[in-house]
N, C-alpha and C positions, 0 to 999 in steps of 0.2 A: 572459561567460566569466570576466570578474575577479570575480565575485560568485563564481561558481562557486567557483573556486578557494578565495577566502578561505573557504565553508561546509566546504570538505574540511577545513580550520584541526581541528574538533572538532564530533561528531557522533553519532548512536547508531542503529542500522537498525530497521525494523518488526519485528516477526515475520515468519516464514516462509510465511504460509498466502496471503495477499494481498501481492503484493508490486507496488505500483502504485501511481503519480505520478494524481491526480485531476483534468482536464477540468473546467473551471465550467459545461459543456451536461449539460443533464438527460434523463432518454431521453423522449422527447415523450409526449404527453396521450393517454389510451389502452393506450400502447405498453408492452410489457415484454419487457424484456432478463434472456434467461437466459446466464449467464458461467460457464464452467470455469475456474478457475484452478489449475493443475500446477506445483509448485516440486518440484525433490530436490536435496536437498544434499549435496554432491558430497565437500568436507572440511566437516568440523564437530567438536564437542563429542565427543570417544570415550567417556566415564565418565558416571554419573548425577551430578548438580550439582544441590543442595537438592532432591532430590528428584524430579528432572525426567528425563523418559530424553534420551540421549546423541542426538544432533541428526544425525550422520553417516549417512550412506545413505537417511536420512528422505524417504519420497513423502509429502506435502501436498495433496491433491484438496480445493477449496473451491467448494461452488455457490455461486451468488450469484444471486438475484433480485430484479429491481430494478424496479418497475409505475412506471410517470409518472403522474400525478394532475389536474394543471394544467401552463403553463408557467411557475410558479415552485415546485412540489412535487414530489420524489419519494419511495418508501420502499423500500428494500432491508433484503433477509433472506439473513445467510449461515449455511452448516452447514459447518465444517472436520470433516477427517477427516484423521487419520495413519496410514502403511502404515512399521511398524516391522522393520528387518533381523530375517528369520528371526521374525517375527511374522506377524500379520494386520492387518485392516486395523480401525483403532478411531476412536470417534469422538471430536472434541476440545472441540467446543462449538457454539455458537448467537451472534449478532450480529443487532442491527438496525440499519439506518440511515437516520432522515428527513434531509431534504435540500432546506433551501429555497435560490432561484435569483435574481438579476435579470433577467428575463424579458429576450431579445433587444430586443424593442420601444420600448426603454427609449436604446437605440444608446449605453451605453456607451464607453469607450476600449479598458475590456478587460473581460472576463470576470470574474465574480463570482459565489460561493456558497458557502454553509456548509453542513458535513456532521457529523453528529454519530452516531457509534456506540458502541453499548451494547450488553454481555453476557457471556457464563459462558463459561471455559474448564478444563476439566479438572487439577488440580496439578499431575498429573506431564507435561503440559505446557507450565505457566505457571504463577508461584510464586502470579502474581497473579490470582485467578481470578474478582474478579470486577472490570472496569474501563473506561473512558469516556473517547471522544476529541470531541474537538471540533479539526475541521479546514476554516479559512479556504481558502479556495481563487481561487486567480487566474490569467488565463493571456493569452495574446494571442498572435495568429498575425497575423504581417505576411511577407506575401512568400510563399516558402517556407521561411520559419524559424516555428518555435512553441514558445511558453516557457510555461511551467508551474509555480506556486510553490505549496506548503501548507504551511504552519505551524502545524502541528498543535501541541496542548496535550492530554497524556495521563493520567490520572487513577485510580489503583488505588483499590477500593472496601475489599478482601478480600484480605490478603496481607502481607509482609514491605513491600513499597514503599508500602504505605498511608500511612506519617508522611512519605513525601516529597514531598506535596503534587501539585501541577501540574508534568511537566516536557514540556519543550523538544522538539516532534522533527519539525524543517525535511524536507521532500523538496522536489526540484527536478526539472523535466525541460528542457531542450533537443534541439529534433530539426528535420532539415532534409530538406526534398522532392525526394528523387533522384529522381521521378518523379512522377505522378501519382498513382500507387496504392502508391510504396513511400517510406517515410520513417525516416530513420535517425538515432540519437542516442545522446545518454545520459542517465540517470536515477539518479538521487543518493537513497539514503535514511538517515536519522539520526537521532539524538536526543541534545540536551547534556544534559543530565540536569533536576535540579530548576531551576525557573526562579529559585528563590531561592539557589543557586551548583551552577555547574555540576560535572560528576564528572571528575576527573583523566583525561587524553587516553587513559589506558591500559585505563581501565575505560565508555568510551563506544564507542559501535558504529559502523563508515562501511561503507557499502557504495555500492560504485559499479556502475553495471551498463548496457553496450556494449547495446543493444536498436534490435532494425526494426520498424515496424509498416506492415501491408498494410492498403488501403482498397481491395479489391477490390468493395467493396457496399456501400451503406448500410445494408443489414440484418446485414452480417459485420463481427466487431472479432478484430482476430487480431497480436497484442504475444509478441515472445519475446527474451527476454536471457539474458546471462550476469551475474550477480554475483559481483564480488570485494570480498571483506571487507579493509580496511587496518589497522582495531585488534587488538589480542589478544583483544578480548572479543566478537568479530564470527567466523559462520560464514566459511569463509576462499572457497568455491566454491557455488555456488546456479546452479541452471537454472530458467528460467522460463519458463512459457508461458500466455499468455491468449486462449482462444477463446470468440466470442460471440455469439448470435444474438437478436437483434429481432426480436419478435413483435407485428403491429400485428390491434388487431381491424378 
């Protein structure tokens, strides 16, 4: 929790369309998990800003497909879409994501794996349209508590952020097992800016966000939060919801 705290210090949020702390388990060999991811944002951005429409009222629907390969490979494909006030619903891009694992086998201390995503997003959604994460991943569950860390590193290919190289953008999760099947926490997401100096606290993103998650199955994943934004340059309200099912052949 002191860690916690100090990461609120300064930080910058994901985008809207995924909004989730990453697990170092991979979906198993065989298997594939299809995921809906639902965000709207509740306060946001009222005006266009370089271009980009206004972020307020905005629905987010993001499939996600994710096949297992092995027990240390997997590759997800996502399709975002935005439902604009007094619009319709449009599409915003394409992502993939490989994802190699330390296989369990291995009995680690904690959880380990890299995830690395790439692809197009639309301008008047993103300045930067074309861009690439690479995100470490760690985690460990002792007890009924489980901790979560990614330290991602983000990469614009195509855009105005292109000259700012690699920057910074920490998530965190903590959550703890009021039950068997229900578990409660919160989930931190950010970015300091360029790794070679960070951006002034007023123009970096925090988003904190109060979330349960249900383990009613091993075939069902079902995550929903609230996010609050704390900087001025952070949506200030976001709902979230992630439901998921696993498909074994």
């Amino acid at each position: 929790m002191a860690f916690f705290a100090i990461a609120l210090a300064a930080a910058r949020a994901q985008g809207n369309y995924e909004v989730q702390v990453y697990g170092s388990d991979l979906v198993p060999p065989h298997n594939t998990m299809v995921e809906l991811h639902s965000n709207f944002t509740v306060q946001g951005s009222k005006t266009i800003i370089d271009g980009m429409l206004p972020t307020e009222h905005q629905e987010h629907e993001t499939l996600e497909i994710t096949h297992g390969w092995n027990d240390w490979f997997e590759t997800g494909l996502y399709q975002f879409t935005d439902h604009q006030p007094g619009g319709g619903w449009m599409w915003v891009g394409t992502h993939i994501r490989p994802r190699v694992a330390v296989p369990e086998r291995y009995h680690l201390p904690v959880g380990i794996s890299l995830s690395t995503e790439i692809g197009y997003q639309r301008a008047i959604f993103s300045a930067d349209t074309w861009t690439w994460e690479i995100r470490p991943i760690v985690d460990k569950k002792l007890g009924r508590w489980y901790t979560a860390f990614n330290p991602s590193l983000d990469r614009a290919f195509h855009g105005p952020d292109t000259r700012r190289g690699l920057e910074f953008s920490p998530n965190f999760k903590v959550s703890y097992d009021v039950t068997p099947k229900i578990a409660g926490g919160l989930e931190y997401y950010g970015a300091l800016g360029p790794v070679t100096g960070f951006d002034p606290l007023r123009d970096q993103q925090q988003q904190i966000v109060p979330a349960i998650d249900l383990n009613v199955s091993p075939k069902w994943e079902f995550n929903f939060g609230v996010g609050v934004g704390v900087t001025h340059g952070t949506d200030h309200l976001l709902v979230k919801m992630i439901l998921g099912y696993r498909l074994s052949r």
